[in-house]
mmCIF file of the N, C-alpha and C atoms, coordinates in Angstrom:
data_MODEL
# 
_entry.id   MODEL 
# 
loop_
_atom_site.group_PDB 
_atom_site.id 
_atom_site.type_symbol 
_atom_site.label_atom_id 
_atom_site.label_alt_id 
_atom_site.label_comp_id 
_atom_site.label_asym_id 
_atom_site.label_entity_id 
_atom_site.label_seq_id 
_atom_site.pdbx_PDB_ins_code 
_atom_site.Cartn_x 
_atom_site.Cartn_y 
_atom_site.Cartn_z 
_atom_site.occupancy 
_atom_site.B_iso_or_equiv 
_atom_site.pdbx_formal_charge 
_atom_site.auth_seq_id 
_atom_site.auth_comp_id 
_atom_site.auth_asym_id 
_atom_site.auth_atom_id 
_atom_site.pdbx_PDB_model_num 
ATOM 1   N N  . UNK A 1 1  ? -0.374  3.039   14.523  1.00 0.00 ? 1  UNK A N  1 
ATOM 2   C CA . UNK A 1 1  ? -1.590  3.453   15.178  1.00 0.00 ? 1  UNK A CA 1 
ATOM 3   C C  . UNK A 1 1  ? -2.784  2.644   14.667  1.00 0.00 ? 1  UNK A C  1 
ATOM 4   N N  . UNK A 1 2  ? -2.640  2.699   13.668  1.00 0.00 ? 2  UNK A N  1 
ATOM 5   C CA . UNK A 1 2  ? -3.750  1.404   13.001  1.00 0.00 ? 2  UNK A CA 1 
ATOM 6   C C  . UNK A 1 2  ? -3.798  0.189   13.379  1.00 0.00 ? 2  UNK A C  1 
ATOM 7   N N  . UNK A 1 3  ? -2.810  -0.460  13.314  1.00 0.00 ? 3  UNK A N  1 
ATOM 8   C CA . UNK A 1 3  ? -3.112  -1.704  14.426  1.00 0.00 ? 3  UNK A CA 1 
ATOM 9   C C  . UNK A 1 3  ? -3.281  -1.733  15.983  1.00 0.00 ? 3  UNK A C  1 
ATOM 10  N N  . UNK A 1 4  ? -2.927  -0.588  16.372  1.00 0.00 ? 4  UNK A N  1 
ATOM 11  C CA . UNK A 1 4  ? -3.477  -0.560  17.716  1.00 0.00 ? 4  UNK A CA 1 
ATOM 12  C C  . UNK A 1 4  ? -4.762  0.403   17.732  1.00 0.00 ? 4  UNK A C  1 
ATOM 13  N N  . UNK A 1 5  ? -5.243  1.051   17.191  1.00 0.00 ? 5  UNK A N  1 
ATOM 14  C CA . UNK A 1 5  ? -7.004  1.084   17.238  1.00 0.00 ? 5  UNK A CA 1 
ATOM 15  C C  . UNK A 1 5  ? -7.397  -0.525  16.660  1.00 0.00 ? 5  UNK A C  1 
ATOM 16  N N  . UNK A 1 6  ? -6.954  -1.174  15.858  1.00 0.00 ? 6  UNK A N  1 
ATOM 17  C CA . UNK A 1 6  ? -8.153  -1.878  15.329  1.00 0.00 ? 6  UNK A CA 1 
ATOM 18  C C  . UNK A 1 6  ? -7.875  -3.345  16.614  1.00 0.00 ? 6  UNK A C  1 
ATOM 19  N N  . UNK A 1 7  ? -6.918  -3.217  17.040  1.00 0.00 ? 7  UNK A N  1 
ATOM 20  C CA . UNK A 1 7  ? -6.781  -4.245  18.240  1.00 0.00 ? 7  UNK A CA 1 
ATOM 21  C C  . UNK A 1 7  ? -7.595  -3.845  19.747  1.00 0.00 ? 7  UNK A C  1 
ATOM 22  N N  . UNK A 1 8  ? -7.496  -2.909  19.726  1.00 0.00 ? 8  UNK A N  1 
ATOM 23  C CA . UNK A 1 8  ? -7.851  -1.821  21.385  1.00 0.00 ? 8  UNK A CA 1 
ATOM 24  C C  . UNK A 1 8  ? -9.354  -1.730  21.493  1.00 0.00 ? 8  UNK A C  1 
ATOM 25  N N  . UNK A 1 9  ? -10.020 -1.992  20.326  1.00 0.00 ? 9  UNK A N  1 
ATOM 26  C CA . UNK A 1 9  ? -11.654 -1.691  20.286  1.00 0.00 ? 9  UNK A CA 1 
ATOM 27  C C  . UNK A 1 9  ? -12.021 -2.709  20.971  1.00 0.00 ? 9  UNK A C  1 
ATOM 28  N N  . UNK A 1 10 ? -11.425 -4.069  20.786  1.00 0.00 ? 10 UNK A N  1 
ATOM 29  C CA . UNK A 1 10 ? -12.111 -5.345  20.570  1.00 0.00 ? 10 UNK A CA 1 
ATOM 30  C C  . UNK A 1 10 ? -11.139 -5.788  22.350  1.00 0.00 ? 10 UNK A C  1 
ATOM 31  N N  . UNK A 1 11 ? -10.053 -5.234  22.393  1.00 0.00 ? 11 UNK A N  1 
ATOM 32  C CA . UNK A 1 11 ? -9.450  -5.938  23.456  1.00 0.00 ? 11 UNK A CA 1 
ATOM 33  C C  . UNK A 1 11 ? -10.180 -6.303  24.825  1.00 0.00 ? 11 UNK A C  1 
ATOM 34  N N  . UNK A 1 12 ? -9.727  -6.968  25.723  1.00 0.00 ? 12 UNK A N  1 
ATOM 35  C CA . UNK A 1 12 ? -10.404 -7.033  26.888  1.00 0.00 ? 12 UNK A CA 1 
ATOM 36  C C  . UNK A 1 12 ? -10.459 -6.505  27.736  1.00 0.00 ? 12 UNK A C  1 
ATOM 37  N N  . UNK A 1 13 ? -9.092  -5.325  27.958  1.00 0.00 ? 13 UNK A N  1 
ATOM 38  C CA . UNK A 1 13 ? -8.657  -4.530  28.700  1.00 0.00 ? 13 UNK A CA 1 
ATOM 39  C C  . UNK A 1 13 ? -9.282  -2.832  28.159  1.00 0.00 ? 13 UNK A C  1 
ATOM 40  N N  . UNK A 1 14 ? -9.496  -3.002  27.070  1.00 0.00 ? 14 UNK A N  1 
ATOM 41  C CA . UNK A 1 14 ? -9.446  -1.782  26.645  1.00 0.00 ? 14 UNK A CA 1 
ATOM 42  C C  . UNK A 1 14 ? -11.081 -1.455  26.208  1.00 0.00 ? 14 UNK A C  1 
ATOM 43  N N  . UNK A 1 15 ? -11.319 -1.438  25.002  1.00 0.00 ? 15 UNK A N  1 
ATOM 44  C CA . UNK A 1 15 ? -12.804 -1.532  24.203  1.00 0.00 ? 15 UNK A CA 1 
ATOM 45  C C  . UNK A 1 15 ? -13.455 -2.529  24.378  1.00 0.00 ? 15 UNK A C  1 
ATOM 46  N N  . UNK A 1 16 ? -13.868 -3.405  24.813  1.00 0.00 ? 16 UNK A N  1 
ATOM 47  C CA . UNK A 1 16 ? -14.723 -4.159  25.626  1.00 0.00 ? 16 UNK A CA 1 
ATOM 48  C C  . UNK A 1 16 ? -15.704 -3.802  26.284  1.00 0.00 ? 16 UNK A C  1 
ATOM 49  N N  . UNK A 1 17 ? -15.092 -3.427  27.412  1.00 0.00 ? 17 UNK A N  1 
ATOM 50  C CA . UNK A 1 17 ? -15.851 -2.845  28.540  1.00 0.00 ? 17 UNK A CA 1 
ATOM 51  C C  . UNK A 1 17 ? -15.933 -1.758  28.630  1.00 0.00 ? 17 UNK A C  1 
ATOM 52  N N  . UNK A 1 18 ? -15.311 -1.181  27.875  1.00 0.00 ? 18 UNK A N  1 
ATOM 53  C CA . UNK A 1 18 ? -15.286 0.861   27.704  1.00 0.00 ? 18 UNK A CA 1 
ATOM 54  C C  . UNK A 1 18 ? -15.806 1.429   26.558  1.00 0.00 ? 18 UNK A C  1 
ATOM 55  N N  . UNK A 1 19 ? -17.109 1.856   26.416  1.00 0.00 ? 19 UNK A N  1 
ATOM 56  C CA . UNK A 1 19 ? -17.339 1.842   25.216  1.00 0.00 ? 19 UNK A CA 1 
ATOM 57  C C  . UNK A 1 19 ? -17.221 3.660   25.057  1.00 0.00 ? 19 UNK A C  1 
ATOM 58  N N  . UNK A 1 20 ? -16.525 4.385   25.240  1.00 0.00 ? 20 UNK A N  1 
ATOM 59  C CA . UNK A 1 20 ? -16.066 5.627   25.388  1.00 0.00 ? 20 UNK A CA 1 
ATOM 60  C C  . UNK A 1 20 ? -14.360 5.445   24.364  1.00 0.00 ? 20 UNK A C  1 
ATOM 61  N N  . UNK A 1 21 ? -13.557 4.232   24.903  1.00 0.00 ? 21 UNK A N  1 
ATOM 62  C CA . UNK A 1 21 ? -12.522 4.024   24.616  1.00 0.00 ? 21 UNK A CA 1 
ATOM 63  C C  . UNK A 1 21 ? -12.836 3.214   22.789  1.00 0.00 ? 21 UNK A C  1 
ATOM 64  N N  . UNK A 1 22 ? -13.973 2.290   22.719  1.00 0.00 ? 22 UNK A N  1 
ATOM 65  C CA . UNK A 1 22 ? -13.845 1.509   21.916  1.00 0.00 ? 22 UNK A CA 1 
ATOM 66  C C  . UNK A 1 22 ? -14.674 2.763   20.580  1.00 0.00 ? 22 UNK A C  1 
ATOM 67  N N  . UNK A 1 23 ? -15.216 3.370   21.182  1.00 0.00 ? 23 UNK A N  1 
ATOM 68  C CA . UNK A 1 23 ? -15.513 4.428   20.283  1.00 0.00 ? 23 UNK A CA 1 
ATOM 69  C C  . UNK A 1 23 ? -15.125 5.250   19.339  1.00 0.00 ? 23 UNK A C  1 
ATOM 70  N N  . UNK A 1 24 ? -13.613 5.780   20.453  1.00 0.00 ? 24 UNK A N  1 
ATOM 71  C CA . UNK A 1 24 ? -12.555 6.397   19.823  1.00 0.00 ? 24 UNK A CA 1 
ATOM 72  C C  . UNK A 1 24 ? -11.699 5.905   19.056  1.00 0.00 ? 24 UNK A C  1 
ATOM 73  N N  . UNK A 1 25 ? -11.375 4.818   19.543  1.00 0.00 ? 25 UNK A N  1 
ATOM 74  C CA . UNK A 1 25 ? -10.769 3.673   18.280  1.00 0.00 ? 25 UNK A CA 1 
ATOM 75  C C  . UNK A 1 25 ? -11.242 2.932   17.235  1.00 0.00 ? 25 UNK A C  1 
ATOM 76  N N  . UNK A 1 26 ? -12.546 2.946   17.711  1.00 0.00 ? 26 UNK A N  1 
ATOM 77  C CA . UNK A 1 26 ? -13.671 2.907   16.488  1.00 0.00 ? 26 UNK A CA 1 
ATOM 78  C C  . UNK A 1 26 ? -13.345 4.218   15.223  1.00 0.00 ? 26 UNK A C  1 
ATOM 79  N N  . UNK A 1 27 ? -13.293 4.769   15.541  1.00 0.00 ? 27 UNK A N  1 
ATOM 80  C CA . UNK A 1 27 ? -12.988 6.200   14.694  1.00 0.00 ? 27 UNK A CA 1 
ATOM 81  C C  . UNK A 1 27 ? -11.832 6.254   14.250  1.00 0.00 ? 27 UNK A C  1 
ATOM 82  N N  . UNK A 1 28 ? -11.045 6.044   15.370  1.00 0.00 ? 28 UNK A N  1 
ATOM 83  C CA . UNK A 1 28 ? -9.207  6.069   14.839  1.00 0.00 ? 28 UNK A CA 1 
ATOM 84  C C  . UNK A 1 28 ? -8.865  5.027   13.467  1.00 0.00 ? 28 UNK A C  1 
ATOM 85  N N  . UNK A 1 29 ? -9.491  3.830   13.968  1.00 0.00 ? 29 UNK A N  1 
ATOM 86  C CA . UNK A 1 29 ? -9.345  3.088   12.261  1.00 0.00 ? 29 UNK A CA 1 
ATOM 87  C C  . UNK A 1 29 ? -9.385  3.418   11.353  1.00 0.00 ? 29 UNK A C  1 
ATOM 88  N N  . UNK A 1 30 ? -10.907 4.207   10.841  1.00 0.00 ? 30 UNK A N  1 
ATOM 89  C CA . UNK A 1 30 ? -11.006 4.642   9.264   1.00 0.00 ? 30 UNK A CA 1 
ATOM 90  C C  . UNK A 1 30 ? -9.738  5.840   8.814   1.00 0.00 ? 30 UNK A C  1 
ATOM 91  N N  . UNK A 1 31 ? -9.242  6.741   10.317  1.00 0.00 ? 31 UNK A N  1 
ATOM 92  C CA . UNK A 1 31 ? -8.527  7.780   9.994   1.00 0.00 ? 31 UNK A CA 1 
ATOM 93  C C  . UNK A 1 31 ? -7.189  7.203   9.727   1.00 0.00 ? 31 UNK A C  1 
ATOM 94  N N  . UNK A 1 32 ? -6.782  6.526   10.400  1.00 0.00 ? 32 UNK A N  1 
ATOM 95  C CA . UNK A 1 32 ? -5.431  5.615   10.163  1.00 0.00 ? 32 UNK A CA 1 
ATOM 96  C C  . UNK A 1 32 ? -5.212  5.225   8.808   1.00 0.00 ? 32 UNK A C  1 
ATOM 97  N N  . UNK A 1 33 ? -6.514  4.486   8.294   1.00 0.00 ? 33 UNK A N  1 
ATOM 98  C CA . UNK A 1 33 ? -6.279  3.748   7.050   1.00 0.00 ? 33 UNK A CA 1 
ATOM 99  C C  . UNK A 1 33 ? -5.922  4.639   6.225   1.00 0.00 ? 33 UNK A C  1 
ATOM 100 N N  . UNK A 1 34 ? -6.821  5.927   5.988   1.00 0.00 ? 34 UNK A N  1 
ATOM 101 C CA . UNK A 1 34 ? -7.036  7.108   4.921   1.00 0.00 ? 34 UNK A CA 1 
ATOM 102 C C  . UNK A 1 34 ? -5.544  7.420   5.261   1.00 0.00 ? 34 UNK A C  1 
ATOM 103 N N  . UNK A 1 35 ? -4.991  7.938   6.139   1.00 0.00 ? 35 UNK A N  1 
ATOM 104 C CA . UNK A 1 35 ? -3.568  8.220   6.157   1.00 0.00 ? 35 UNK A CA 1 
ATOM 105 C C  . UNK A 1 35 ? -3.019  7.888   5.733   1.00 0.00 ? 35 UNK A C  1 
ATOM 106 N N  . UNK A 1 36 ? -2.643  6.556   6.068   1.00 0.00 ? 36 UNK A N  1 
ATOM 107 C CA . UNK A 1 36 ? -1.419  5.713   5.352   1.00 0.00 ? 36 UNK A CA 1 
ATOM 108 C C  . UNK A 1 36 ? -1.700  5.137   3.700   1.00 0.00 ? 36 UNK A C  1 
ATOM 109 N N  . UNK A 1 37 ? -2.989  5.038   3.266   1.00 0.00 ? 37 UNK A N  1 
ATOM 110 C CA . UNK A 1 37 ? -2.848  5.678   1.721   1.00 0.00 ? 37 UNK A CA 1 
ATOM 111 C C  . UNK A 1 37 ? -2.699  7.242   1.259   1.00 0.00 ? 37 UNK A C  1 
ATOM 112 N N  . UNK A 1 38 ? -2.739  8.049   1.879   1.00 0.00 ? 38 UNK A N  1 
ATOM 113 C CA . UNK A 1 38 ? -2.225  9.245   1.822   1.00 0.00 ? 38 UNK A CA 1 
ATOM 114 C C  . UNK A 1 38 ? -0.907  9.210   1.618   1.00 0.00 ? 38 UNK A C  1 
ATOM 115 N N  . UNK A 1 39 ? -0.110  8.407   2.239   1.00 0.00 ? 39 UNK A N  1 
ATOM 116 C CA . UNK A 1 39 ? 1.054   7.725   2.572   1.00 0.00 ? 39 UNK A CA 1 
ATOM 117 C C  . UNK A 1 39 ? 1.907   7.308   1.532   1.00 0.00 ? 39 UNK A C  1 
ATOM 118 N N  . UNK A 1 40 ? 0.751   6.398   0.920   1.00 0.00 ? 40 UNK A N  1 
ATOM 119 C CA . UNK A 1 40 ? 1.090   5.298   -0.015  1.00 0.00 ? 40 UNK A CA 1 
ATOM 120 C C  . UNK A 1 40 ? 1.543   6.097   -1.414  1.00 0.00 ? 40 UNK A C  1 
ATOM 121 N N  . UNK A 1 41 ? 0.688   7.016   -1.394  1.00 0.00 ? 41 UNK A N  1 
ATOM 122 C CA . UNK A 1 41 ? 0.158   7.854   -2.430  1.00 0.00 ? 41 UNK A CA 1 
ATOM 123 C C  . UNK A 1 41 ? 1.406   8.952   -2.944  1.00 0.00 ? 41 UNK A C  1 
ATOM 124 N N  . UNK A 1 42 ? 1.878   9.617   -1.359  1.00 0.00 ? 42 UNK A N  1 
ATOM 125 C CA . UNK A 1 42 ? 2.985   10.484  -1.397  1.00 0.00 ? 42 UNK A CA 1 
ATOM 126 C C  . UNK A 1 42 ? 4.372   9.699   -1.819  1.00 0.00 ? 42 UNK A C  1 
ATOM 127 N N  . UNK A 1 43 ? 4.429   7.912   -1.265  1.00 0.00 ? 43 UNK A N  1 
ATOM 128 C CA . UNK A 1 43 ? 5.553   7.560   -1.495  1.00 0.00 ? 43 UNK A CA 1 
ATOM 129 C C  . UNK A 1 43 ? 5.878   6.832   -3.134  1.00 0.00 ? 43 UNK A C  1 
ATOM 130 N N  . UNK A 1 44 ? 4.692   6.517   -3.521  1.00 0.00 ? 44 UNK A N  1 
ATOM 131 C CA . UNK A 1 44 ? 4.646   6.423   -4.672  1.00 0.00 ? 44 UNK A CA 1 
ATOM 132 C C  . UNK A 1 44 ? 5.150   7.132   -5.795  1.00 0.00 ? 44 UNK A C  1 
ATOM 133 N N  . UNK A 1 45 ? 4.237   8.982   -5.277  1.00 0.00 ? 45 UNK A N  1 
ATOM 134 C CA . UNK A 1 45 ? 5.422   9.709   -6.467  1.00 0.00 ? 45 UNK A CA 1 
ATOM 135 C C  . UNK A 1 45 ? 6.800   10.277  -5.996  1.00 0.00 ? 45 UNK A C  1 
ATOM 136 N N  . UNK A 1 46 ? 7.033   10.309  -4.460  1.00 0.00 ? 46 UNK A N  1 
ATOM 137 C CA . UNK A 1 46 ? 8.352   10.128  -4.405  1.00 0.00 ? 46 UNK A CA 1 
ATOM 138 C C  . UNK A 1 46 ? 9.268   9.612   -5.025  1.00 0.00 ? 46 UNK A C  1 
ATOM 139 N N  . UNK A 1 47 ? 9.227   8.166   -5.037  1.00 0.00 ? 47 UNK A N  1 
ATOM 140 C CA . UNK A 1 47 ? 9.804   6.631   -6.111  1.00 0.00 ? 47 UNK A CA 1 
ATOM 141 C C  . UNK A 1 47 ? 10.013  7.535   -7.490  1.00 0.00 ? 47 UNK A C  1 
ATOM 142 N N  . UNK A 1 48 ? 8.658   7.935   -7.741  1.00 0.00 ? 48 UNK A N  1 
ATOM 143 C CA . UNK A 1 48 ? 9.160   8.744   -9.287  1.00 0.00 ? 48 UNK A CA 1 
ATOM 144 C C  . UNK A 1 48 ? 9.396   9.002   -9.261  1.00 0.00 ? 48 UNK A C  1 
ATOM 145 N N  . UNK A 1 49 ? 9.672   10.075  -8.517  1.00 0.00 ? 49 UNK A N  1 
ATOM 146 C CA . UNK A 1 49 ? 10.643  11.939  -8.843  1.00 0.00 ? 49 UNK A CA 1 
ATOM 147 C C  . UNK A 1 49 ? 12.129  11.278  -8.588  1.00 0.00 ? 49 UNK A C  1 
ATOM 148 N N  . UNK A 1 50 ? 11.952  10.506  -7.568  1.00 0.00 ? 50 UNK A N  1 
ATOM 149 C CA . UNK A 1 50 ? 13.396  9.524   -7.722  1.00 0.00 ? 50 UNK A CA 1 
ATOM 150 C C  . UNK A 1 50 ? 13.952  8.838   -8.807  1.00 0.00 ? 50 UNK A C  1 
ATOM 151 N N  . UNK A 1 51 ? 13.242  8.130   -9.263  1.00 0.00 ? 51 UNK A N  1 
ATOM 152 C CA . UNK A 1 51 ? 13.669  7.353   -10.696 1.00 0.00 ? 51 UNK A CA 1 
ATOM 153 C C  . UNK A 1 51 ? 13.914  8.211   -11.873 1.00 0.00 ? 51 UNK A C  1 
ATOM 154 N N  . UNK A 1 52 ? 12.978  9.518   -11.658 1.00 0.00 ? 52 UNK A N  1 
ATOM 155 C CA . UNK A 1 52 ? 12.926  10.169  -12.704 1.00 0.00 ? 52 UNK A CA 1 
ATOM 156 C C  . UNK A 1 52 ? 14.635  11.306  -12.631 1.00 0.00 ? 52 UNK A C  1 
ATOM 157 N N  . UNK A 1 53 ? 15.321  11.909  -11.780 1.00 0.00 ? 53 UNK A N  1 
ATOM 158 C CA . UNK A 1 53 ? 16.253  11.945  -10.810 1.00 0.00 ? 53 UNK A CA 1 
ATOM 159 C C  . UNK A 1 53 ? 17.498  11.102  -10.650 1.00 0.00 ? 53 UNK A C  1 
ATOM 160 N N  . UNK A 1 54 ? 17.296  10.174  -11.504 1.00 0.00 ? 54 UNK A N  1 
ATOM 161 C CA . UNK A 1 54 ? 17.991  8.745   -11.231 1.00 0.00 ? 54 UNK A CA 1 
ATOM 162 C C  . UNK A 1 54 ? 18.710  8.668   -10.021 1.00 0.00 ? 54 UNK A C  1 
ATOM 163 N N  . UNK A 1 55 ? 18.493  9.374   -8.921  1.00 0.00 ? 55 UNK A N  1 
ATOM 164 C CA . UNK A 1 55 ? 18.043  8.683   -7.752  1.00 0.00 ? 55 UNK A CA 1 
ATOM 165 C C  . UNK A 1 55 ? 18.017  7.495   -7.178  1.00 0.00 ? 55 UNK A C  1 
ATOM 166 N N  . UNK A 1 56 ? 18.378  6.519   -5.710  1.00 0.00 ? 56 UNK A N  1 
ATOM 167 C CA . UNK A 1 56 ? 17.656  5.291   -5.373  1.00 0.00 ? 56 UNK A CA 1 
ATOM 168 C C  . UNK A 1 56 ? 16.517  5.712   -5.104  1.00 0.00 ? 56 UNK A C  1 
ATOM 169 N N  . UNK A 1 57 ? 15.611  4.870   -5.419  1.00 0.00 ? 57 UNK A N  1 
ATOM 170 C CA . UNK A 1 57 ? 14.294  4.639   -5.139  1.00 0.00 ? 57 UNK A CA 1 
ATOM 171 C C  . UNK A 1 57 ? 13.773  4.205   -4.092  1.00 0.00 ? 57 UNK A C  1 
ATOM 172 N N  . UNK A 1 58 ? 14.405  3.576   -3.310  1.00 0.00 ? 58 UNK A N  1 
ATOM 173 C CA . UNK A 1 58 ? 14.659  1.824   -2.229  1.00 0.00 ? 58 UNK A CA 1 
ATOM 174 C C  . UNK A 1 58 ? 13.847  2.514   -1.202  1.00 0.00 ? 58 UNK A C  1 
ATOM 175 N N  . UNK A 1 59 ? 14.062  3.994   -0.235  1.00 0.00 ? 59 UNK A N  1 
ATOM 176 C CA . UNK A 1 59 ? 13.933  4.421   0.466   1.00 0.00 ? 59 UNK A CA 1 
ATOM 177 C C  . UNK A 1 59 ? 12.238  4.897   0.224   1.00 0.00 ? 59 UNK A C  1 
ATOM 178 N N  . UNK A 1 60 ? 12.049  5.321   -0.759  1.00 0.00 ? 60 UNK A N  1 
ATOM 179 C CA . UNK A 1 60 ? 10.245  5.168   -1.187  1.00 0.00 ? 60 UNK A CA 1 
ATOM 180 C C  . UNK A 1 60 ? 9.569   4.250   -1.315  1.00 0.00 ? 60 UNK A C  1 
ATOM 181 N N  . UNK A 1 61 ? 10.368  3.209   -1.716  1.00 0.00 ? 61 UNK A N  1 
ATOM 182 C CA . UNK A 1 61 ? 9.491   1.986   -1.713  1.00 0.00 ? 61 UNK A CA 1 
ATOM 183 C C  . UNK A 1 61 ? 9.190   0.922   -0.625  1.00 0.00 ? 61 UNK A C  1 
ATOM 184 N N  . UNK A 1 62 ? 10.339  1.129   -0.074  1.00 0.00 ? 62 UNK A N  1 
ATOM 185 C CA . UNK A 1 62 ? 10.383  0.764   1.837   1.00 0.00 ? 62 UNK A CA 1 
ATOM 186 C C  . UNK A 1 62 ? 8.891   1.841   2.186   1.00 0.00 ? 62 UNK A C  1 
ATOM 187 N N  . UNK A 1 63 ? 8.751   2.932   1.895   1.00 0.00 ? 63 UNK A N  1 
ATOM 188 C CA . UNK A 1 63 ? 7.806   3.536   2.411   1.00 0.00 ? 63 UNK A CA 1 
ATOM 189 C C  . UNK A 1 63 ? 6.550   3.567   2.349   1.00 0.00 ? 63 UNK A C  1 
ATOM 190 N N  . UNK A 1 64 ? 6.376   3.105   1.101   1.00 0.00 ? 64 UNK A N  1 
ATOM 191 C CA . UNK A 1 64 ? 5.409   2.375   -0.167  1.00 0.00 ? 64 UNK A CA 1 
ATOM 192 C C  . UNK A 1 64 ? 4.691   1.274   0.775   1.00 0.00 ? 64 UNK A C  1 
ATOM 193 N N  . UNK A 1 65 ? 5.746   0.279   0.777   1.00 0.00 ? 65 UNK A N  1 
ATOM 194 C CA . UNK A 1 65 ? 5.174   -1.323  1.515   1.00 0.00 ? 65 UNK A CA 1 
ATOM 195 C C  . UNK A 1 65 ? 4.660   -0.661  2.837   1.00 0.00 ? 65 UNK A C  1 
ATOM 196 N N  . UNK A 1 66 ? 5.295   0.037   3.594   1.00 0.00 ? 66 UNK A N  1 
ATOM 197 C CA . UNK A 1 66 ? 4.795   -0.068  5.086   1.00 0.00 ? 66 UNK A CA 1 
ATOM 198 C C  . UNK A 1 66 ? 3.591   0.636   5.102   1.00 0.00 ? 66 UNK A C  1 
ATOM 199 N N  . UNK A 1 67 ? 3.208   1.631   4.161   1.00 0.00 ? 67 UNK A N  1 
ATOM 200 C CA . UNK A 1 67 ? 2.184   2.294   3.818   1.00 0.00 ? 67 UNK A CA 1 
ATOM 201 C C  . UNK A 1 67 ? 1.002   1.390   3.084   1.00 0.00 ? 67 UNK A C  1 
ATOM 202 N N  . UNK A 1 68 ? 1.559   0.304   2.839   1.00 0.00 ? 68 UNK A N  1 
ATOM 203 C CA . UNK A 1 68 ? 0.252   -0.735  2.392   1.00 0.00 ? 68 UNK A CA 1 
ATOM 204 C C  . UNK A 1 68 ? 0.131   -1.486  3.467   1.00 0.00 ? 68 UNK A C  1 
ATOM 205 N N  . UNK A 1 69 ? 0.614   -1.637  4.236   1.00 0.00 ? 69 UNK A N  1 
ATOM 206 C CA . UNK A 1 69 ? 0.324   -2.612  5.265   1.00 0.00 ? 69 UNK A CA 1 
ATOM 207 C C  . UNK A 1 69 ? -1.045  -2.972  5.592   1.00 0.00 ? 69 UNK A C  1 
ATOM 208 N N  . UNK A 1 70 ? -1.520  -1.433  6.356   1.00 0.00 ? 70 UNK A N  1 
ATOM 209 C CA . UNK A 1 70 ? -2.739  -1.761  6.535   1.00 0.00 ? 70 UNK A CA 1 
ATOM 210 C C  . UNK A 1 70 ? -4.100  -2.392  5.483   1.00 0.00 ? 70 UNK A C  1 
ATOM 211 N N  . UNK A 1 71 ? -3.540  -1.871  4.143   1.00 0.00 ? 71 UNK A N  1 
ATOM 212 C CA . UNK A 1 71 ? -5.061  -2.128  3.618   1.00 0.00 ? 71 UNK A CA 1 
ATOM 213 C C  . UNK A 1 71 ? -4.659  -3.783  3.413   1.00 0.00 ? 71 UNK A C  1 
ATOM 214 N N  . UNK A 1 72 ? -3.109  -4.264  3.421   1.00 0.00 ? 72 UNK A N  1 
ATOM 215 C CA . UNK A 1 72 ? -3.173  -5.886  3.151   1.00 0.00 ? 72 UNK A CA 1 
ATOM 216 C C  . UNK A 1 72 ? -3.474  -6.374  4.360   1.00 0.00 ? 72 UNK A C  1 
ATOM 217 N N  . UNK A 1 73 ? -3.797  -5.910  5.600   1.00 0.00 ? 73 UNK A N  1 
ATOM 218 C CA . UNK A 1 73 ? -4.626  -6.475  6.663   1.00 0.00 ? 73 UNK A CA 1 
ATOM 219 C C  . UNK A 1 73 ? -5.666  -6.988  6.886   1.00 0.00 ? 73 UNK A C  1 
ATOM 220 N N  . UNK A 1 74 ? -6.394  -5.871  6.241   1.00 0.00 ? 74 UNK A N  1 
ATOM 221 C CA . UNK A 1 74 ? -7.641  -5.298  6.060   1.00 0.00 ? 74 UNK A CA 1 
ATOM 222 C C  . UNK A 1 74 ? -8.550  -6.647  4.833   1.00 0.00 ? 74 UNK A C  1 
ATOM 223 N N  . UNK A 1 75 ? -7.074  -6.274  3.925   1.00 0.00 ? 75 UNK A N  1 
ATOM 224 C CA . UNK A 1 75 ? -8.049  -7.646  3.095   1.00 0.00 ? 75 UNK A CA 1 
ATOM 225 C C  . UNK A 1 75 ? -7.364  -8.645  3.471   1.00 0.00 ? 75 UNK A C  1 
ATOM 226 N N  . UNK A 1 76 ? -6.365  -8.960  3.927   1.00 0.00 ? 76 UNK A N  1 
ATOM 227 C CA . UNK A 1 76 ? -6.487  -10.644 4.591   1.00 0.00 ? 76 UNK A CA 1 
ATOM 228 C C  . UNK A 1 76 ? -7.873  -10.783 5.469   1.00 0.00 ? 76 UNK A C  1 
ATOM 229 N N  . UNK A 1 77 ? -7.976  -9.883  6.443   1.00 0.00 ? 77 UNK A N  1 
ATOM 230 C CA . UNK A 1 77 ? -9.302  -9.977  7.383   1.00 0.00 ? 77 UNK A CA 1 
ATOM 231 C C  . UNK A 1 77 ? -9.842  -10.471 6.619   1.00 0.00 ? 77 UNK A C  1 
ATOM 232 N N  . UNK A 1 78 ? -10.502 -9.849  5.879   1.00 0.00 ? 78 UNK A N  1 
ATOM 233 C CA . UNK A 1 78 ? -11.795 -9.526  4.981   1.00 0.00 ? 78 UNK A CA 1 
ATOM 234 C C  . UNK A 1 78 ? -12.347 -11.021 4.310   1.00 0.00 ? 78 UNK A C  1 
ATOM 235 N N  . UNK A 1 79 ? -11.169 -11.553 3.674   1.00 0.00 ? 79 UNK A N  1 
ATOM 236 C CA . UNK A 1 79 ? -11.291 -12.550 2.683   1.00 0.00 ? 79 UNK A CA 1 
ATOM 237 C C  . UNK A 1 79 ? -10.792 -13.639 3.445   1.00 0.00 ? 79 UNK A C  1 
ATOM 238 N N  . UNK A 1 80 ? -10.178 -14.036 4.620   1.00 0.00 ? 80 UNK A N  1 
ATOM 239 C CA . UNK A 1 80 ? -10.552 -14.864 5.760   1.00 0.00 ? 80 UNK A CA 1 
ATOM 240 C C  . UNK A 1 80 ? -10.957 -15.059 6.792   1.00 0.00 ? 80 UNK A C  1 
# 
């Protein structure tokens, strides 16, 4: 959902010319991001309670990365 608000604001079809649409996805971004470190956050101590469990871990940390995605977007943007 995060990459499609932060694509949909700006698109040509979509948030462009609709500023009702680019609004809402204007908004949907910051909530997306906060989520998926919410995300990041939950899969993180998952991993532990796993390791700690001796447990695989693999399946939290798969969850981990996809849950960072966005903010490594965010700073590729940012810093190019």
């Amino acid at each position: 959902m995060f990459f499609l608000s932060f694509w949909g604001r700006n698109a040509e079809g979509l948030g462009r010319h609709d500023m009702g649409i680019a609004l809402a996805l204007s908004f949907a971004v910051p909530i997306t991001f906060y989520a998926s470190l919410v995300c990041a956050a939950l899969a993180l101590v998952g991993a532990g309670v796993a390791w700690k469990r001796r447990r695989p871990p693999a399946p939290w940390l798969a969850a981990l990365m996809v849950s960072l995605l966005p903010a490594l977007f965010l700073l590729v943007v940012d810093v190019l």
